[in-house]
KOLBAKOL-54587 format. One record per atom (N, C-alpha, C): residue number from 1; residue in three letters; atom name; x, y, z. Coordinates in steps of 0.02 Angstrom, whole numbers, plus 50000, padded with zeros to 5 digits. Atoms other than C-alpha are relative to their C-alpha. Layout:
<pts>
NUM:ALA:CA:X:Y:Z
...
</pts>
This chain:
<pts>
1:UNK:N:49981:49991:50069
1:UNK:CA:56254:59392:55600
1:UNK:C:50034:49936:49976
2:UNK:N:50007:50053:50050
2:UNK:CA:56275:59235:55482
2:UNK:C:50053:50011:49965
3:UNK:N:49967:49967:50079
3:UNK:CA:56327:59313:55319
3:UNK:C:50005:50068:49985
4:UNK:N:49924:50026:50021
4:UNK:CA:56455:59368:55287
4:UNK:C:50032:50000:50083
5:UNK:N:49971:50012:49924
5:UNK:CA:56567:59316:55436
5:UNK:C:50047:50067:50024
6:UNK:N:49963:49972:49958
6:UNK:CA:56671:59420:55548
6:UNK:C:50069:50030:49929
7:UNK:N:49940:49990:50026
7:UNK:CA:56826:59375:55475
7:UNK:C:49985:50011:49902
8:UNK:N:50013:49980:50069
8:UNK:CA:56753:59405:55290
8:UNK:C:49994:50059:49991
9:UNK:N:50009:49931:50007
9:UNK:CA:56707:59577:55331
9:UNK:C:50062:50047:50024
10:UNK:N:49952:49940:49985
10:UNK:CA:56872:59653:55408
10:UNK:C:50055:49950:49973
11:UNK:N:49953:50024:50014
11:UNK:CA:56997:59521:55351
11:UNK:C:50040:49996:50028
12:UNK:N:49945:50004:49925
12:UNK:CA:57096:59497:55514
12:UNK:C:50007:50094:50008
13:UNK:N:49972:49944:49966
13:UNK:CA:57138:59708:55508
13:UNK:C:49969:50028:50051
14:UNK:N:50037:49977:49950
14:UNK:CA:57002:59763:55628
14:UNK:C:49966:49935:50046
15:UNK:N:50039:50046:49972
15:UNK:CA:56908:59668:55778
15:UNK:C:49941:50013:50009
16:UNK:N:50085:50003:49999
16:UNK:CA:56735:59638:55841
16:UNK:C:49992:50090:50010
17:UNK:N:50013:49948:49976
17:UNK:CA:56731:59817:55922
17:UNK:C:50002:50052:49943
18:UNK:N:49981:49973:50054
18:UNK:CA:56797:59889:55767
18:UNK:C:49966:50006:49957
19:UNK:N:50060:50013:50071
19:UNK:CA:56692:59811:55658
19:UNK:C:49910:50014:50021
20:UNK:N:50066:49965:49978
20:UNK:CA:56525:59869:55772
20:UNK:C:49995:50076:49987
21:UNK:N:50009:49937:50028
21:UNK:CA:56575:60053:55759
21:UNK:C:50023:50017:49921
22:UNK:N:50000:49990:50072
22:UNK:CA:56614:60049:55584
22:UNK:C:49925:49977:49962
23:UNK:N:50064:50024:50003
23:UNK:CA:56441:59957:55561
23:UNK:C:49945:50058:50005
24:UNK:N:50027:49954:49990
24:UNK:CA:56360:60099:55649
24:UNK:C:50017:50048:49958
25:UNK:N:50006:49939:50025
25:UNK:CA:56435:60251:55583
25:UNK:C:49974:49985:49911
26:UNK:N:50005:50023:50072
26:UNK:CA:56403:60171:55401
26:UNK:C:49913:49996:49992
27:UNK:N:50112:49994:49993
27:UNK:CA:56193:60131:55439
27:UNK:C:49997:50090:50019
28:UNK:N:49996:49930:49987
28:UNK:CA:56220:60315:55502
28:UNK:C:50003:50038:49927
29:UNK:N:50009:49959:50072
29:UNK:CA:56254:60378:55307
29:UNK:C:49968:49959:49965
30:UNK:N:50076:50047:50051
30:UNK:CA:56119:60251:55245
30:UNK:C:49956:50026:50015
31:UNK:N:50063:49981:49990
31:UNK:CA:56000:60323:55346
31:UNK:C:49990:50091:49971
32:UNK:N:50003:49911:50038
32:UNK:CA:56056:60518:55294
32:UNK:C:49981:49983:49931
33:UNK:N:49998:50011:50066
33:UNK:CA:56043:60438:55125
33:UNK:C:49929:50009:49992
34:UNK:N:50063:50012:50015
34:UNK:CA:55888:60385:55146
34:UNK:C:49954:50070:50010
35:UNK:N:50042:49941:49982
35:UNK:CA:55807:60522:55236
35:UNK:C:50015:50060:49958
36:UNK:N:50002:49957:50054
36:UNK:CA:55870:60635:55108
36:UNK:C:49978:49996:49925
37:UNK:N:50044:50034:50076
37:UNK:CA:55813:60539:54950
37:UNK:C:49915:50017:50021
38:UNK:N:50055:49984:49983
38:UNK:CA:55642:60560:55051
38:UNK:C:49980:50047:50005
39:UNK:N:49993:49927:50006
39:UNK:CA:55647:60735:55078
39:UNK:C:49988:50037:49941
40:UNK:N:50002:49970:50059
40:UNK:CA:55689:60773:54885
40:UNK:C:49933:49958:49968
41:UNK:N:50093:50024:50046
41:UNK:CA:55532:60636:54831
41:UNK:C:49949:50035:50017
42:UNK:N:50045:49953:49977
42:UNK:CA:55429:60738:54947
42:UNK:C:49964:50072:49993
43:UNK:N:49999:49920:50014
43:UNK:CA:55460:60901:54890
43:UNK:C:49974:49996:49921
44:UNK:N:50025:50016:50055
44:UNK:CA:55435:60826:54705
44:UNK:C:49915:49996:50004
45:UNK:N:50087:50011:49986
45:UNK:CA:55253:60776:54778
45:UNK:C:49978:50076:50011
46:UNK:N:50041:49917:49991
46:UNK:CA:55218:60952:54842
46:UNK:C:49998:50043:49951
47:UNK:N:49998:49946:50044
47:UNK:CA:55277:61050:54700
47:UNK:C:49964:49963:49956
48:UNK:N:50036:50075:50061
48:UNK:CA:55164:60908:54588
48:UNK:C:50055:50009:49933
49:UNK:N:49971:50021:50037
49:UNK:CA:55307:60872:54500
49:UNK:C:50011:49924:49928
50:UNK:N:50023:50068:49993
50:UNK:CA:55281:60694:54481
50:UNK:C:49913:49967:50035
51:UNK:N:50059:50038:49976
51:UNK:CA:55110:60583:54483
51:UNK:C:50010:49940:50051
52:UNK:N:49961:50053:49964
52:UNK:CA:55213:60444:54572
52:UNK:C:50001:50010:50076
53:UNK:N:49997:50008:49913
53:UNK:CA:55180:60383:54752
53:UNK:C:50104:49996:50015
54:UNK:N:49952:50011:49972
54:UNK:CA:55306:60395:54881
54:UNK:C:50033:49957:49992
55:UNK:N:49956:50051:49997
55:UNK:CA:55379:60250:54887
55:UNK:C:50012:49957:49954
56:UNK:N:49966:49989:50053
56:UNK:CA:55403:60247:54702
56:UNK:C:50057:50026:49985
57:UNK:N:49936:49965:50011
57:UNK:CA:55524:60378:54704
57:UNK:C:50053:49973:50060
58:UNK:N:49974:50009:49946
58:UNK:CA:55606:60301:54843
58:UNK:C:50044:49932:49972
59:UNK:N:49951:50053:50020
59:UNK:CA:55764:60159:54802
59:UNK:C:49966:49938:50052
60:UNK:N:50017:50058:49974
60:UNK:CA:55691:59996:54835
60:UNK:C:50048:49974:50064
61:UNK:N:49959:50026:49954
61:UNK:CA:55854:59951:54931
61:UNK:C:49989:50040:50059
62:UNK:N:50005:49950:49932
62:UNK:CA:55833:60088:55061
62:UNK:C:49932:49980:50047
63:UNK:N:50059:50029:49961
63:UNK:CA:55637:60056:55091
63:UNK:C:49979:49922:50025
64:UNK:N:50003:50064:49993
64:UNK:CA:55649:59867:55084
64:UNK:C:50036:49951:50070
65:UNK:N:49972:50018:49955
65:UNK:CA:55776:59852:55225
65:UNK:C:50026:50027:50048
66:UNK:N:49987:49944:49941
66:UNK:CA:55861:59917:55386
66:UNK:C:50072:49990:49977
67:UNK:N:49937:49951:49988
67:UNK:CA:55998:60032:55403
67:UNK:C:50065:49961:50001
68:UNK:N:49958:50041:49978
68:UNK:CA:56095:59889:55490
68:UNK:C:50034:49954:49923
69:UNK:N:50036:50047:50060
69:UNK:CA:56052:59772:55351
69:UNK:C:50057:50012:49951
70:UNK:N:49982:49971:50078
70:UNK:CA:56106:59901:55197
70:UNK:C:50090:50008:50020
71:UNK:N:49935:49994:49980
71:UNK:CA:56279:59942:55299
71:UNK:C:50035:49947:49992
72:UNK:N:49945:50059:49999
72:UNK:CA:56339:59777:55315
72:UNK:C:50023:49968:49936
73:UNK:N:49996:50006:50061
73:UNK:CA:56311:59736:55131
73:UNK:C:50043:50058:49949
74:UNK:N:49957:49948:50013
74:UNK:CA:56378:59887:55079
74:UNK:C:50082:50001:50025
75:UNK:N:49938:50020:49979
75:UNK:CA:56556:59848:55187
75:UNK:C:50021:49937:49974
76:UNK:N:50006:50060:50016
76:UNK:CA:56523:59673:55120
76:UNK:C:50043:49998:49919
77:UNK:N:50001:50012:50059
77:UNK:CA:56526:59715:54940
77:UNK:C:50059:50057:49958
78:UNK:N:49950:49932:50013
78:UNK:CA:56674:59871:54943
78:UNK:C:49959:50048:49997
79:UNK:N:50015:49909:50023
79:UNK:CA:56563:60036:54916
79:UNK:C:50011:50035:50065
80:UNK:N:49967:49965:49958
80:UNK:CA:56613:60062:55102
80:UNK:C:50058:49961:50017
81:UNK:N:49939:50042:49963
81:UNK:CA:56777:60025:55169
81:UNK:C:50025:50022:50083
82:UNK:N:49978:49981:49934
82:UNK:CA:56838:60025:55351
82:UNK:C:50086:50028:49990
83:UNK:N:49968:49973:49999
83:UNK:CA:56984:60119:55379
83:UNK:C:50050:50006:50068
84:UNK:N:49972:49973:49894
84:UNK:CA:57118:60118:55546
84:UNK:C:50029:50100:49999
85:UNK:N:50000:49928:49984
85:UNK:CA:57120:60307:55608
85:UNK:C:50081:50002:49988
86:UNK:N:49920:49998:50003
86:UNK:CA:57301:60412:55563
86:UNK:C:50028:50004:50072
87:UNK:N:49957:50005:49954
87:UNK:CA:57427:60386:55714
87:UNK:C:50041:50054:49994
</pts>
């Protein structure tokens, strides 16, 4: 990983280890995202709701890239934030 660096993405409060499982569990609700945006386009196709292919109804950002990918940009840009567990 390149861009954005380490220290850009946690700002000294978390380390590498920190910042891998926060990585993961985060591609983890990209991919529920996804697979549920797919689910409801799908069901649009069966009930012929819509004339529109699959991967019309589908968010360019989700089909265009991986999990990994959308997470890190997403922690990158604030819509997720890392968090230290309560003590």
């Amino acid at each position: 990983m390149i861009y954005p660096t380490i220290d850009e993405l946690t700002h000294g409060d978390f380390n590498r280890y920190e910042l891998v499982i926060g990585v993961a569990k985060c591609a983890r609700i990209v991919t529920d995202e996804y697979v549920a945006m797919r689910a409801k386009a799908q069901k649009m196709i069966d009930n012929r709701e819509t004339e529109k292919p699959l991967s019309a109804l589908i968010d360019s950002e989700y089909k265009d890239q991986k999990a990994v990918k959308i997470a890190i940009a997403k922690l990158s840009s604030g819509r997720f934030k890392m968090v230290h567990p309560e003590e």
